[in-house]
C-alpha positions in Angstrom: 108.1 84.9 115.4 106.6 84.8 119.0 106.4 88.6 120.4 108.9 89.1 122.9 107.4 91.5 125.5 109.9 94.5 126.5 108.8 95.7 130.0 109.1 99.7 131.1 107.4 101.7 134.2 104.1 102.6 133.8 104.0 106.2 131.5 100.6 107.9 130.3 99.8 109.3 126.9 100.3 112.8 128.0 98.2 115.5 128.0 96.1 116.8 125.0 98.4 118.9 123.0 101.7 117.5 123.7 104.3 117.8 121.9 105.5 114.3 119.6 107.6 114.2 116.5 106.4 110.0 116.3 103.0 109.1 117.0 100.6 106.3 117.0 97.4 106.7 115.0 93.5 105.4 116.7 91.9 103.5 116.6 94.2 100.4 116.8 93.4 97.3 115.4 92.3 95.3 118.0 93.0 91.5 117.9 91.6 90.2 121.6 90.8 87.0 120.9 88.8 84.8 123.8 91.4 81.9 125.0 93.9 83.2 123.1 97.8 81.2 124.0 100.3 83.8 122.3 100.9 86.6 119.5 103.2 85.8 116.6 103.9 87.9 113.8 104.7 86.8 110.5 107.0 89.1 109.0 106.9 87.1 105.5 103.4 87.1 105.1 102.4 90.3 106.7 100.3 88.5 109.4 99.4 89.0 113.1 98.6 85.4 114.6 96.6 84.6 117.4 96.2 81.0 118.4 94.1 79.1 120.7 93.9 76.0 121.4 92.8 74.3 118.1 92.2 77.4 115.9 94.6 80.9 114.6 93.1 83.8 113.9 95.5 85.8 111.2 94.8 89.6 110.6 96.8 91.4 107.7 98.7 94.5 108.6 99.6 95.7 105.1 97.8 97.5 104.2 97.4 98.4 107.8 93.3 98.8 108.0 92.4 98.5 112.1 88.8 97.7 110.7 90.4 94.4 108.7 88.4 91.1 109.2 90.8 88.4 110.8 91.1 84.8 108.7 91.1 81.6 110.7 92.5 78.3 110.4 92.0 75.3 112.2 94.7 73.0 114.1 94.9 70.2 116.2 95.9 70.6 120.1 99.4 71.2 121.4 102.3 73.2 122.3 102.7 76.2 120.0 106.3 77.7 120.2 106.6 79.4 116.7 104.1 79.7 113.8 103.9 80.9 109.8 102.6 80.9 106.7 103.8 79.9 103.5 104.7 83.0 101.4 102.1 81.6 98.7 99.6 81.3 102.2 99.3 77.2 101.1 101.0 76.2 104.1 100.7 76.5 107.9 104.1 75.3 110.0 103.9 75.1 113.5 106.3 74.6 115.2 105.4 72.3 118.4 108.8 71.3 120.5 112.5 71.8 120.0 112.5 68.7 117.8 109.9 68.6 115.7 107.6 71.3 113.1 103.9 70.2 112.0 103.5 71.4 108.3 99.7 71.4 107.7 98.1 72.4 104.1 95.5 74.8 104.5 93.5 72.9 101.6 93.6 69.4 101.7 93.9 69.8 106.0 96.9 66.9 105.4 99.5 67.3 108.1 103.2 66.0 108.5 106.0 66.2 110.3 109.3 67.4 110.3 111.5 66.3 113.2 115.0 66.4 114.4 117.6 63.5 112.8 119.4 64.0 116.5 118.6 64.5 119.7 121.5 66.1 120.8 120.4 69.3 118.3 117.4 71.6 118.7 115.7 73.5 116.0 115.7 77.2 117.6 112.9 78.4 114.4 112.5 78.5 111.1 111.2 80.7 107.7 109.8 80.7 104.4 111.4 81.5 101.7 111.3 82.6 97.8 114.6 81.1 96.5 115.0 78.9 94.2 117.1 76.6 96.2 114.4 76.1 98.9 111.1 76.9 100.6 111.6 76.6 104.2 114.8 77.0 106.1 115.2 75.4 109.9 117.6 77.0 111.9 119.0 74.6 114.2 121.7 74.2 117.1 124.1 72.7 114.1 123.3 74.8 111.4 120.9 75.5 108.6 118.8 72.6 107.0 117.5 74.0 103.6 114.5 71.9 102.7 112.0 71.8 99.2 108.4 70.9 99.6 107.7 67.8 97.7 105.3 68.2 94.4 102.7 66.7 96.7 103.5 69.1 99.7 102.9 65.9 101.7 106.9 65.8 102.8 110.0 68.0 102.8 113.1 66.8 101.0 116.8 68.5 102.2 118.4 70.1 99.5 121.4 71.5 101.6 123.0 71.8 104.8 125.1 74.6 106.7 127.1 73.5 109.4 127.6 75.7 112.1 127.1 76.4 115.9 124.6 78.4 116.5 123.5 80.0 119.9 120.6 82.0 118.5 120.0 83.6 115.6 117.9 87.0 114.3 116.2 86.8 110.9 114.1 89.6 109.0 111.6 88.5 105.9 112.0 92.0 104.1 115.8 91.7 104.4 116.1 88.0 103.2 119.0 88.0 106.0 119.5 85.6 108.7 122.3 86.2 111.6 123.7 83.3 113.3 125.3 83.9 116.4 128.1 81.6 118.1 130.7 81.7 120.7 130.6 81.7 124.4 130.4 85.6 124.1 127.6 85.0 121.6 129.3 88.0 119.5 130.8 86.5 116.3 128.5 86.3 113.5 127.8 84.6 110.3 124.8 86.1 107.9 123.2 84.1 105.4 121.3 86.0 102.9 118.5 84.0 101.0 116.5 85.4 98.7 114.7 84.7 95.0 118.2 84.9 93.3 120.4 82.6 95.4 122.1 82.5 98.6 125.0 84.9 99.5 126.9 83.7 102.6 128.7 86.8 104.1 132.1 87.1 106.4 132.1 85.9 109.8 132.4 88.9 112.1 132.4 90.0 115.8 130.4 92.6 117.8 132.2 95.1 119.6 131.6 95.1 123.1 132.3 97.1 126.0 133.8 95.1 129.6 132.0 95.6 132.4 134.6 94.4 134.5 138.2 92.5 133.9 137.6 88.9 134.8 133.6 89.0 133.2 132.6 89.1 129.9 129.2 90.0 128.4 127.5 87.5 126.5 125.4 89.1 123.9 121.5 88.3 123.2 119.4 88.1 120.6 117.1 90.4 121.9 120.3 92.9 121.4 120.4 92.6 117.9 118.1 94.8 115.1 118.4 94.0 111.4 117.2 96.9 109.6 116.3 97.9 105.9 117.1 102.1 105.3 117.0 103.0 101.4 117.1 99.9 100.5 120.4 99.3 102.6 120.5 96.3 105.2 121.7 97.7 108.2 122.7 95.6 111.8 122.4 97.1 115.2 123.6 96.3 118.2 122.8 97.3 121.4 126.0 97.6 123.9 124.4 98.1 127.7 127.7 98.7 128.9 129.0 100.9 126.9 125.6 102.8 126.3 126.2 102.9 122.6 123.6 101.1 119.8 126.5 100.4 117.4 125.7 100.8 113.6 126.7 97.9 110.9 126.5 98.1 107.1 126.3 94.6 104.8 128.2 94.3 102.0 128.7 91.4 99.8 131.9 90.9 101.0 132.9 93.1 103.9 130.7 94.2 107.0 131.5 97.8 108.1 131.0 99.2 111.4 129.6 102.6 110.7 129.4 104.4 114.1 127.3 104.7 116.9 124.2 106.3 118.4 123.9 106.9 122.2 121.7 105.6 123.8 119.6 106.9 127.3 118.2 103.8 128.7 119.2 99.8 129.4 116.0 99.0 127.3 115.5 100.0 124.1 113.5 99.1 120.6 114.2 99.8 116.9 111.5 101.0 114.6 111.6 102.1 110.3 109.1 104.7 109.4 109.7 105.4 106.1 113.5 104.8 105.9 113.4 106.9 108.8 114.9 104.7 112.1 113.6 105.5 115.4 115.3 104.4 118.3 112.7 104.4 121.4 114.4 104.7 124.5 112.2 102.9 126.7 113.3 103.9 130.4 113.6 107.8 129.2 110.2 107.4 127.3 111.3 109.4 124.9 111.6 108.5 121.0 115.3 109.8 118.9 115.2 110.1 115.4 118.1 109.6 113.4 117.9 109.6 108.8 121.5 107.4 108.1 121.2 109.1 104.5 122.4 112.5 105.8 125.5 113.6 105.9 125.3 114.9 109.3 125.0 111.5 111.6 123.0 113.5 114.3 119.3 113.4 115.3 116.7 114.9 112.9 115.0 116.8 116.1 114.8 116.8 119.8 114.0 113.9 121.8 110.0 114.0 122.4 107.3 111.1 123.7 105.7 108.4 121.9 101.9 109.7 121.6 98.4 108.8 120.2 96.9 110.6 118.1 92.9 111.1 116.9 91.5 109.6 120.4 88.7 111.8 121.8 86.3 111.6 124.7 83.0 111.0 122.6 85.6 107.7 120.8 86.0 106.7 124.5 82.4 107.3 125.2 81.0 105.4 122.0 83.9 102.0 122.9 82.4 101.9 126.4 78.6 101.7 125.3 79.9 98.7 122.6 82.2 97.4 125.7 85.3 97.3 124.1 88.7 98.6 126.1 89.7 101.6 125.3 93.0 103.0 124.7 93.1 107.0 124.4 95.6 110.1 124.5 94.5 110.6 128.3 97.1 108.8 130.1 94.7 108.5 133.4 91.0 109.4 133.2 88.4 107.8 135.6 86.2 107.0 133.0 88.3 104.1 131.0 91.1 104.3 133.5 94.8 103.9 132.7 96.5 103.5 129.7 100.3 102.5 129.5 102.8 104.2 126.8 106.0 101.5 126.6 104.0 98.8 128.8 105.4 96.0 129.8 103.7 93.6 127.5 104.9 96.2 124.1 106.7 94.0 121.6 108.1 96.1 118.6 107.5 94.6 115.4 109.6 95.1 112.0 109.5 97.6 110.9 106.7 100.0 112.2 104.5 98.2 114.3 103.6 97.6 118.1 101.6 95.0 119.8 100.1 96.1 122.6 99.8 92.2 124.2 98.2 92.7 127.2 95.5 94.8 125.7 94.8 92.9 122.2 95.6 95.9 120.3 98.1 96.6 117.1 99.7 100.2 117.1 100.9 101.4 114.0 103.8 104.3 113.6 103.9 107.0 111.6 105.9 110.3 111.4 104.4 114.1 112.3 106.3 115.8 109.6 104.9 119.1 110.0 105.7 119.1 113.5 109.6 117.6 112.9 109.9 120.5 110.2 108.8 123.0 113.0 111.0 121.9 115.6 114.3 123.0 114.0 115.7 126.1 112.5 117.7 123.8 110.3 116.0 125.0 106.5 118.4 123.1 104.4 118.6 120.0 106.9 115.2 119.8 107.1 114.2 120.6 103.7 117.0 117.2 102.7 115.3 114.8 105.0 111.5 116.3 103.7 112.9 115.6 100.5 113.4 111.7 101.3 110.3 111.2 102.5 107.7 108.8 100.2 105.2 107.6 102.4 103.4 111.4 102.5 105.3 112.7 99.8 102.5 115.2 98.9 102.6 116.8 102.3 106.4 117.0 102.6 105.9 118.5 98.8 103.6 121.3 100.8 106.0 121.4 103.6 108.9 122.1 101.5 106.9 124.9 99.1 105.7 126.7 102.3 109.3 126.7 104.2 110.6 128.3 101.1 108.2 130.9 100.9 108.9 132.0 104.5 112.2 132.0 104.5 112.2 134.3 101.1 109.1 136.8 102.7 111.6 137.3 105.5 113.8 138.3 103.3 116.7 135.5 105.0 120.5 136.1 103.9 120.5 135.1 99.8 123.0 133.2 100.1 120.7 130.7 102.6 118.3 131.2 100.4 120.4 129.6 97.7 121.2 126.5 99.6 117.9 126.2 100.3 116.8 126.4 97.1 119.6 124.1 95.3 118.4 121.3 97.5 115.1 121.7 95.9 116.4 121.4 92.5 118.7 118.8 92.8 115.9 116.8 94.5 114.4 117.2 92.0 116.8 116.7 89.1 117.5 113.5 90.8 113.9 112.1 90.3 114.4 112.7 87.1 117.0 111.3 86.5 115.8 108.1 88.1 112.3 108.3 87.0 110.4 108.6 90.1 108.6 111.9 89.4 105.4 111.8 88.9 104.2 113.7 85.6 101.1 115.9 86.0 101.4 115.8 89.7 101.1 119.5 90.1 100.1 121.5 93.1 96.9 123.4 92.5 95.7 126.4 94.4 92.8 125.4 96.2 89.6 127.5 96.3 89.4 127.5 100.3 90.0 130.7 101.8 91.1 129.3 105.4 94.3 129.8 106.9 97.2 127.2 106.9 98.8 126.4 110.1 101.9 124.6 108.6 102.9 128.3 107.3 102.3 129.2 110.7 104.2 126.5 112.6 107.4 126.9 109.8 107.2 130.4 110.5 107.7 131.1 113.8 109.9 128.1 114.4 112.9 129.3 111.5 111.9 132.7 112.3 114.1 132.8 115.4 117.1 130.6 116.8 115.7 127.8 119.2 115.6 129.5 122.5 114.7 126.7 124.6 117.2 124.8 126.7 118.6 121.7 124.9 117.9 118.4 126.4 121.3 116.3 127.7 120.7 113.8 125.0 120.3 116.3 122.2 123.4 118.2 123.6 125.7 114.7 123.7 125.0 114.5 119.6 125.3 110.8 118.2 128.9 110.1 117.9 128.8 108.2 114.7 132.2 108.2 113.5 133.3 105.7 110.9 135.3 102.2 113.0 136.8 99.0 111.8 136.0 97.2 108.9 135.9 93.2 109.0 136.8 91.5 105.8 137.0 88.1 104.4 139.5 89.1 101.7 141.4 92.3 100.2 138.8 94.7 100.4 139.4 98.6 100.1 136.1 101.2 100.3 135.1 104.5 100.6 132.9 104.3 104.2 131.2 107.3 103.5 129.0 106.4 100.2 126.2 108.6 101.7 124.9 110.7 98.8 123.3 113.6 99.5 120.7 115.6 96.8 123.6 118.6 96.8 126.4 116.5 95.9 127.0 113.0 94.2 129.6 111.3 95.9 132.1 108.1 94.9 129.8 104.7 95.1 131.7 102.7 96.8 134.1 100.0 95.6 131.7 97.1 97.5 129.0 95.7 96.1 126.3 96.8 98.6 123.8 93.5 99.9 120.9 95.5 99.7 117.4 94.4 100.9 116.5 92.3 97.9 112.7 92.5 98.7 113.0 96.1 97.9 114.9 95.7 94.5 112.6 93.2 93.1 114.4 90.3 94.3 118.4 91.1 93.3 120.2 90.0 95.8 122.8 92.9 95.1 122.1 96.7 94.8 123.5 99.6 94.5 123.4 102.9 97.5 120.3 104.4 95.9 118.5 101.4 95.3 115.3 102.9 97.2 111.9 101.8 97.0 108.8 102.6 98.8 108.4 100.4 102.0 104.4 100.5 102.6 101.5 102.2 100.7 100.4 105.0 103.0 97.3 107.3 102.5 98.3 111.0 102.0 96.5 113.6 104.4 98.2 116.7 102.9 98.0 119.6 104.9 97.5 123.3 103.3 101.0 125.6 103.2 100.5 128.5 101.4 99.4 131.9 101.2 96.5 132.6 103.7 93.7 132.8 101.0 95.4 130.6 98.5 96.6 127.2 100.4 97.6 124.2 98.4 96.4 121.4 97.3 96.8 118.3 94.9 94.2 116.7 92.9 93.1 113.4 94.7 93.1 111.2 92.1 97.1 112.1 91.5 97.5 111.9 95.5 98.1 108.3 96.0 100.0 107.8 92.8 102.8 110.4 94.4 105.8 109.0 95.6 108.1 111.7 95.2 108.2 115.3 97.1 110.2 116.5 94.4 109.4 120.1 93.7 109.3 121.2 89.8 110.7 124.3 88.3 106.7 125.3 88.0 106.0 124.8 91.4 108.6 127.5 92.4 107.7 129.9 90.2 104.1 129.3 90.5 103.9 128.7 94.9 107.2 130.6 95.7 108.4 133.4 93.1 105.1 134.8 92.1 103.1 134.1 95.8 105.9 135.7 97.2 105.8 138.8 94.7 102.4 139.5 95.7 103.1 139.7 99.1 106.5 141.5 98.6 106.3 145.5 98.7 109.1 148.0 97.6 111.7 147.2 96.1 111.6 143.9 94.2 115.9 143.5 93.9 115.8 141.0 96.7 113.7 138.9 94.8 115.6 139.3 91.6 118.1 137.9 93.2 116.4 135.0 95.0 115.3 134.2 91.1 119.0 134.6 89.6 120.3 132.1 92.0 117.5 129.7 91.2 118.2 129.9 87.4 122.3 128.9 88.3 121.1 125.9 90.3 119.0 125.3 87.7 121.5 125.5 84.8 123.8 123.3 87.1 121.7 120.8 86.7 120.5 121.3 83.2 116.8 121.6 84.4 114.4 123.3 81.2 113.7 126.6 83.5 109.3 127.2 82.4 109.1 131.1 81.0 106.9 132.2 83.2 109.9 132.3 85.4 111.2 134.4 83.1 108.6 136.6 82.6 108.3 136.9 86.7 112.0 138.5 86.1 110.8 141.2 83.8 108.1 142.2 85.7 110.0 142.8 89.0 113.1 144.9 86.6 110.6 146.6 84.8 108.9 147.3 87.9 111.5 149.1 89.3 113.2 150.5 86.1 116.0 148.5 86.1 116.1 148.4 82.1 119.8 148.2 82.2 119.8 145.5 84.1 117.0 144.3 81.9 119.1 144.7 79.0 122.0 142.7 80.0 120.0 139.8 81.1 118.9 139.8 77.7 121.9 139.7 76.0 124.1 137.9 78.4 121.2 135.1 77.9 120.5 134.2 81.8 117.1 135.3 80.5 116.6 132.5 78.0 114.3 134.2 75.0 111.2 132.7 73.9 108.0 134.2 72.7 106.3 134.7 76.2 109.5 136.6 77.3 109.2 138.6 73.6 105.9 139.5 74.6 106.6 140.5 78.4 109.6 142.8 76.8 107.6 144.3 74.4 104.5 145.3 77.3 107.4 146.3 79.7 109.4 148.1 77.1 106.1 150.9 76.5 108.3 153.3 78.2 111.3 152.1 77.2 112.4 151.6 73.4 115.6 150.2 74.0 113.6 147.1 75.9 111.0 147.4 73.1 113.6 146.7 70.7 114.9 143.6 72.2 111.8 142.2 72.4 111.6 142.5 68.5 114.6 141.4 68.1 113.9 138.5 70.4 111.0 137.5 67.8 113.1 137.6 64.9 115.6 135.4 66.4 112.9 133.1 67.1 111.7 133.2 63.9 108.5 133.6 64.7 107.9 136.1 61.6 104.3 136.3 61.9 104.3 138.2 65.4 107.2 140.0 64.0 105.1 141.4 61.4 101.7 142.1 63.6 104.1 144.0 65.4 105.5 146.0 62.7 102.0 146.9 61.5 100.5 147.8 64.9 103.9 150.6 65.5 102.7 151.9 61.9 105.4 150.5 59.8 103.4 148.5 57.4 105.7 149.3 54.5 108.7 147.5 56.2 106.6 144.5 57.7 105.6 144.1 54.1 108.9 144.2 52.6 109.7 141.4 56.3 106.7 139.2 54.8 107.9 138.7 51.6 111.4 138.2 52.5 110.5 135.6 55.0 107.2 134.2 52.9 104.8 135.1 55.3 101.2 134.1 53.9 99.6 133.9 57.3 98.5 138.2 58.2 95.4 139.4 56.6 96.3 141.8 54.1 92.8 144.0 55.9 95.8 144.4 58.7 97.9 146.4 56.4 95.4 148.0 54.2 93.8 149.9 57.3 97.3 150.9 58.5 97.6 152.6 55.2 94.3 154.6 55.1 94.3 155.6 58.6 97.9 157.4 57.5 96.2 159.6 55.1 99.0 158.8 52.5 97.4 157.7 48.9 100.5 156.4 47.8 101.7 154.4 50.9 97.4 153.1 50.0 98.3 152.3 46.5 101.9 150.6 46.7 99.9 147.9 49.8 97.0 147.6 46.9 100.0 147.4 44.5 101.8 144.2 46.5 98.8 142.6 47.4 97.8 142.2 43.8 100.6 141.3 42.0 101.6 138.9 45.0 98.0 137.3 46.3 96.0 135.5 43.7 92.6 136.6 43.3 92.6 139.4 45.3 91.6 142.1 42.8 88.3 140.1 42.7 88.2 140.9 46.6 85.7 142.6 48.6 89.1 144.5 50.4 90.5 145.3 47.2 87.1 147.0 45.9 86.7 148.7 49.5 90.0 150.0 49.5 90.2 151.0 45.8 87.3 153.0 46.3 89.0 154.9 49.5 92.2 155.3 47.3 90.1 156.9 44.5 88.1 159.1 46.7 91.5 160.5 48.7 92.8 161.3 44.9 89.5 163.0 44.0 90.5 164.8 47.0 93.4 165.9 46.4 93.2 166.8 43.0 90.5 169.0 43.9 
């Protein structure tokens, strides 16, 4: 695919510190090649292209390294109007007129030549493929030609034809979909989807589009078109200039859907996909809108803010100009490497999250600032959803989402916000379960640094007060999505809003969704929460957390996290009890914070960890609250186990009421043995002995019950434990306890005789 340039007025970085919500990461990867004719990018193989005039120079951009050594190929001389690799990198195709493609194999260096059967039709490009039906498709004025390589690779054969007029067509490798547009309006399309499992051919269907005036109609362009991939959804969009509206489309197998539309703020615009996350840059305005297409709510995660670098400093700029490269940095104008241009006119936007800087030989690559989206709004349970999404830094959306929490609970926020804050945590969570995407062992640890987190800080202040600040005209306007006609090629009845959210499940819907069959292993069909990560990404976590304690993750668990789901542990251990030791006073807030957590939990049928439980204890006992203590017990919300025994019987010191659940706790447990320490330590031997031998317990040391005897002064509570310990305990008359002990029982008779 040859880059298109998209032009815009000149626009610098902006200043150190500005605000961005999207940024671009330095250095670039710089691909300024001497002589060089054009940049392609090939979407299939992952490759940025640069030829000249007998050679290509190919960098890989996944994973995207800007240090990366470029591979290069040899070719002979000519026109070069489109160019890519094989997907098993075997074969080069060039393509060198309308009429003909040059197939060259990268081993032998054997070249041949595919050309037009008729004059009268023009190949517009073509692809590689993984299907089973062929490995290269041509799109042509007339249609598809579907061709196999021959065992040889010396020649193509045609293994099928699709016969159709086509003006232009837009075609995406990790979608495996091809959109053929005809017409004199250019707005009907038919979509071709051709991937490792077959070939679905889907409805024909026609753009909506605004008139500009009665007696002229717009003719719509390729470079109007975006095929997306969101959650593993293929998504169209289409830009309308007249209307101002990018218009949303959703692919089914059967049936396209017009979903809604965005707004848009500028005549020129470009589509980018940071981890299932679509950007829409509006070029003229020089501003970047984000929009998440999972979320119920169809408006834009944040404010409208620039496109920015990030990492660049003076002593970068200082070092590139001693090793005379060009340097691009965050100033937008310095005199020292002069001017830089955000949104230049030589920017071509690559699927899905790249930019090629043409004019200055460098590749950009996006990535999201979620601390500073998470910042930006006041939004908890909106924000805490779309952290919850995120894969590509799933560890620091995991911090993000634990440090949010905690501030929301230290200032004390309404419970009932608290609670929908916290049941999109567990249901996150319950979900990853449930689909077997959470990582086991991939705790948060606190970290030894005593520094200061500024994530706490940022979250803090920004849902610590209602956004003050004017909003901007776009942000005001909202997104108008609202759900349109459907197309169909038969009966075909749906639910149009199969967005699930992680608070409720909704209705899949009654189409089979075409989902991105690159992202489910090569199905062609998928279902709505077919997701799969997009790109490895390295995780730079940040710290949230308490100001001595911030978090952390182990590094070698880092890059295998691909989940922010937060466990029941992680509450207790970085909300509930960091929390409680910042909490003063009274601690019924928390309780409560706690008891809502535990129903979300049950809800969901989540194992609650019983050091949650024990948390609970601590704060009622704290306070004195044993009756509320005691009906926690018995009405269960307080599940028992032997850490919460334990916690009741320390807590119940002043209490005997609590003290006697807790030993009632252990007996429901069965845990005899405790039961019986217990027994002995309050000074009731004589019944924990009568316990042991109901229950058979062999396991306490009769020394236990012996010295509970002598140290009561009693020779007759001494001789019936001597008694049951030698007609019940082989052996044990031949003891060094029994001699001991039979000596102390003789003596305190001697005494009392006398």
């Amino acid at each position: 695919m040859s880059a298109q340039a998209s032009s815009s007025q000149s626009s610098g970085f902006g200043s150190s510190g500005a605000l961005s919500h999207v940024f671009m990461q330095y250095p670039p990867l710089r691909c300024k090649i001497p002589g060089a004719r054009n940049v392609f990018y090939d979407d299939g193989t992952k490759q940025l292209i640069v030829p000249t005039s007998d050679q290509v120079f190919c960098w890989k951009t996944t994973p995207f390294n800007p240090n990366v050594t470029p591979s290069s190929d040899l070719i002979g001389e000519g026109p070069i109007l489109s160019i890519r690799y094989s997907l098993n990198l075997k074969l080069l195709a060039v393509q060198r007129s309308p009429h003909e493609v040059q197939i060259q194999n990268r081993e032998s260096g054997d070249t041949f030549t595919q050309k037009c059967r008729s004059e009268s039709e023009r190949i517009l490009g073509f692809f590689w493929t993984d299907s089973p039906t062929c490995d290269i498709v041509f799109v042509k004025t007339s249609g598809l030609e579907l061709f196999l390589c021959s065992s040889g690779i010396r020649s193509l054969q045609l293994a099928e034809t699709k016969k159709l007029n086509v003006s232009w067509y837009v075609y995406t490798h990790e979608s495996r979909l091809v959109l053929l547009a005809s017409g004199m309006q250019c707005k009907s399309l038919t979509g071709y989807q051709i991937s490792s499992v077959g070939i679905v051919r889907l409805p024909r269907f026609d753009m909506a589009m605004a008139k500009s005036e009665a007696n002229r109609k717009p003719v719509l362009a390729a470079e109007d078109i975006y095929i997306i991939t969101v959650y593993g959804r293929i998504y169209c969009l289409q830009l309308d200039k007249i209307a101002m509206q990018l218009h949303c489309y959703r692919f089914y197998r059967d049936a396209v859907i017009q979903q809604g539309s965005f707004p848009v703020y500028s005549n020129k615009i470009a589509v980018s996909v940071v981890d299932n996350v679509l950007l829409v840059h509006q070029v003229d305005a020089k501003v970047v809108i984000i929009y998440d297409i999972f979320a119920d709510s169809q408006g834009p995660v944040s404010a409208p803010l620039p496109l920015l670098v990030r990492g660049f400093s003076r002593s970068n700029a200082a070092a590139s100009q001693l090793m005379g490269q060009n340097v691009e940095g965050q100033e937008g104008k310095d005199s020292n490497h002069g001017e830089t241009v955000i949104y230049g006119d030589e920017w071509v936007f690559l699927v899905p999250d790249l930019i090629c800087d043409i004019a200055n030989g460098v590749l950009w690559k996006i990535h999201l600032d979620l601390e500073a989206i998470s910042s930006s709004s006041s939004e908890v349970q909106a924000i805490l959803e779309f952290l919850q999404r995120r894969k590509l830094e799933a560890n620091k959306a995991k911090l993000l989402c634990l440090a949010m929490t905690r501030t929301i609970i230290l200032e004390r926020r309404p419970v009932p916000m608290v609670a929908r804050a916290i049941d999109v945590l567990v249901n996150s969570f319950s979900l990853s379960i449930k689909t077997g995407k959470h990582q086991a062992g991939s705790k948060v640890e606190r970290s030894s640094t005593t520094s200061g987190s500024s994530v706490d800080g940022a979250i803090g202040k920004s849902i610590s007060q209602v956004e003050t600040f004017e909003k901007s005209p776009i942000q005001e306007s909202g997104s108008g999505m609202h759900d349109k006609s459907i197309v169909k090629s038969s009966s075909f009845t749906s639910d149009s809003e199969d967005n699930v959210s992680f608070a409720e499940n909704r209705g899949k819907s009654k189409n089979v969704d075409l989902s991105s069959s690159e992202q489910n292993g090569g199905n062609l069909v998928g279902t709505d929460l077919s997701v799969s990560e997009a790109q490895p990404s390295v995780v730079r976590p940040k710290d949230p957390g308490p100001g001595s304690t911030p978090l952390r993750i182990d590094e070698q668990q880092e890059s295998l996290i691909t989940s922010a789901a937060i466990s029941p542990d992680d509450l207790c251990c970085f909300v509930f009890a960091s929390v409680e030791e910042e909490m003063a006073g009274d601690a019924s807030y928390l309780v409560a914070i706690i008891v809502e957590f535990l129903r979300s939990a049950n809800l969901e049928r989540l194992k609650v960890p019983s050091n949650i439980y024990v948390l609970m204890i601590q704060l009622l006992a704290r306070n004195e609250n044993y009756a509320e203590l005691g009906l926690f017990i018995t009405t269960k919300i307080i599940e028992p186990s032997k850490e919460v025994a334990m916690q009741l019987l320390a807590s119940g010191r002043q209490n005997f009421q609590t003290k006697k659940l807790s030993l009632d706790m252990l007996r429901e447990l069965a845990l005899h043995h405790d039961y019986v320490l217990l027994l002995v330590q309050d000074g009731y031997y004589l019944e924990a002995l009568r316990y042991a031998r109901k229950t058979e317990v062999n396991t306490v040391q009769p020394s236990l019950f012996l010295e509970a005897a002598y140290a009561s002064n009693d020779s007759h509570h001494l001789a019936a434990v001597l008694r049951f310990f030698s007609d019940f305990i082989p052996g044990f008359k031949s003891t060094t306890e029994h001699q001991t002990y039979g000596r102390c029982l003789a003596e305190m008779n001697t005494v009392v005789t006398a």
